[in-house]
C-alpha positions as CSV (number, residue, x, y, z in Angstrom):
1,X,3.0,-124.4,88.2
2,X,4.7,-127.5,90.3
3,X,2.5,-131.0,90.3
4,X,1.9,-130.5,93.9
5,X,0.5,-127.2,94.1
6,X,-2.2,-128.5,91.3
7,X,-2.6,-131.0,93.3
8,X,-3.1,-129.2,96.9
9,X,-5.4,-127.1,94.8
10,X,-7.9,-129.7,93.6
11,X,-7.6,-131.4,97.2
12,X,-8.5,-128.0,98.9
13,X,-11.7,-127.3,96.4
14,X,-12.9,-131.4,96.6
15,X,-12.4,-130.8,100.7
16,X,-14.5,-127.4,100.6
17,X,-17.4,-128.8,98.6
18,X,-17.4,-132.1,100.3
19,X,-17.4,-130.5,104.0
20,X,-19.5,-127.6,103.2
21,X,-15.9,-125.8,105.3
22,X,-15.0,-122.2,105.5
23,X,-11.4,-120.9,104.9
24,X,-10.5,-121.2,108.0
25,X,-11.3,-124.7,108.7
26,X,-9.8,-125.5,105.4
27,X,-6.7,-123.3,106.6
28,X,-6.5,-125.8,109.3
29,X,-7.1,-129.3,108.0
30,X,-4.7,-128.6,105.2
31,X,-2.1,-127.3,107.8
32,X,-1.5,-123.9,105.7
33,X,-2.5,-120.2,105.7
34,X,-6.1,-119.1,105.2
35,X,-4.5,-116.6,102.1
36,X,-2.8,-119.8,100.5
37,X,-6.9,-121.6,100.9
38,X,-8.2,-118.6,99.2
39,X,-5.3,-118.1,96.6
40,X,-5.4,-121.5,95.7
41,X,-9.3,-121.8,95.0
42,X,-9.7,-118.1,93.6
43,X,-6.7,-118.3,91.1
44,X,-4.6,-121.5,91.1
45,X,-7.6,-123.8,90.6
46,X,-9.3,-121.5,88.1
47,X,-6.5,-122.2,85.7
48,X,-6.5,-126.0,86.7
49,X,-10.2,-126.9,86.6
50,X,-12.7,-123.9,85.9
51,X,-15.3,-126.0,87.2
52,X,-14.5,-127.2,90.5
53,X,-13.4,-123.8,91.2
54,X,-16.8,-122.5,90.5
55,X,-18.1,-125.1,92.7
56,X,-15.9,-124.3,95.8
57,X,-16.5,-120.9,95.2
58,X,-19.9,-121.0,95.6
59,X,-19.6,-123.0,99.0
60,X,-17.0,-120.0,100.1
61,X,-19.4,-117.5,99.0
62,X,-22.5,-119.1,101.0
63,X,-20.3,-119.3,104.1
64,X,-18.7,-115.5,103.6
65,X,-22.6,-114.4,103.4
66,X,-23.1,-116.5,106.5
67,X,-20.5,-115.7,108.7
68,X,-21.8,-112.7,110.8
69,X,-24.4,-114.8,112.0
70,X,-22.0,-117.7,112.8
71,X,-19.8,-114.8,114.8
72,X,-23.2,-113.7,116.8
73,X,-23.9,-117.9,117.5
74,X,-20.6,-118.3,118.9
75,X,-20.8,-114.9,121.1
76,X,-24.4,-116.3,122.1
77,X,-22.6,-119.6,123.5
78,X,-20.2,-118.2,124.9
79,X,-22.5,-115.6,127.3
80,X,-24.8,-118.8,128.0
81,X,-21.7,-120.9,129.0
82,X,-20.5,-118.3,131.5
83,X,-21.0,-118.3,135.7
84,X,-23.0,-115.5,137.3
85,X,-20.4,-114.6,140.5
């Protein structure tokens, strides 16, 4: 594997844990896809550093357990925010 993909890796899990972030913010910060986030933490980093990846993986699976009520928050807001005609 090339230096910098290790590298990407680790930055990726220390940015998870340290941000309590989802995939998709992750995706976002880092400038790449959400499947290279999850590819990196689930095998890449595995290989790397078994323990950091259990760590970030534990963050992704609190969030993935969490994210149906995030999607009914940001529906909520976006009903309150709207104008009766």
């Amino acid at each position: 594997m090339k230096d910098y993909i290790e590298e990407r890796a680790m930055n990726i899990a220390n940015y998870i844990i340290e941000n309590n972030a989802t995939v998709r913010q992750t995706a976002k910060e880092f400038g790449i896809s959400k499947s290279t986030v999850h590819k990196d933490v689930t095998e890449r980093l595995t290989q790397i550093n078994p323990s950091l990846a259990a760590e970030a993986r534990k963050v992704l699976d609190v969030n993935k357990s969490e994210r149906h009520i995030r999607g009914g928050l940001a529906t909520r807001e976006k009903y309150l925010h709207q104008h009766v005609c």
